[in-house]
VOVOKOL-458805 format. One line per field, with one value per residue (C-alpha): residue number from 0; chain; x, y, z. Coordinates in steps of 0.1 Angstrom, whole numbers. Layout:
BEGIN
pos c(NUM; ...)
unit c(A; ...)
px c(X; ...)
py c(Y; ...)
pz c(Z; ...)
***
This chain:
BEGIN
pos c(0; 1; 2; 3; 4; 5; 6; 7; 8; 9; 10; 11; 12; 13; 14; 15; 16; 17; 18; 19; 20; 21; 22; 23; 24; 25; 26; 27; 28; 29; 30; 31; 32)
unit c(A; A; A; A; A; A; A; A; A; A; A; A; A; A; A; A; A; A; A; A; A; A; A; A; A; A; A; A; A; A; A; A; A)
px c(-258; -266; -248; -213; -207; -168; -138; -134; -169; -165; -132; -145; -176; -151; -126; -159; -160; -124; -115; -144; -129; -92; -100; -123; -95; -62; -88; -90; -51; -41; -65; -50; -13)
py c(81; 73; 103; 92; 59; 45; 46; 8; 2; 18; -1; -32; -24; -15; -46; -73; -56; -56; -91; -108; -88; -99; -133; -135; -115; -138; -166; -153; -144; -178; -199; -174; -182)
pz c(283; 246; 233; 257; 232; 248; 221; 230; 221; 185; 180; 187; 164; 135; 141; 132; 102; 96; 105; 86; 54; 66; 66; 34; 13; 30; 22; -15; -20; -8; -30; -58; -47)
***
């Protein structure tokens, strides 16, 4: 079932991604501000 891959399991491979940049880039605007 390699080629089935679940939405839920993309999303949640996509939202690391996401949330590690998220944090790093509120991180960098509010030591700018």
């Amino acid at each position: 079932m390699i080629e089935f891959v679940h939405p839920w399991i993309i999303a949640g491979l996509l939202c690391v991604p996401i949330i590690i940049w998220w944090h790093k880039y509120k991180g960098k605007s509010l030591e700018g501000s």
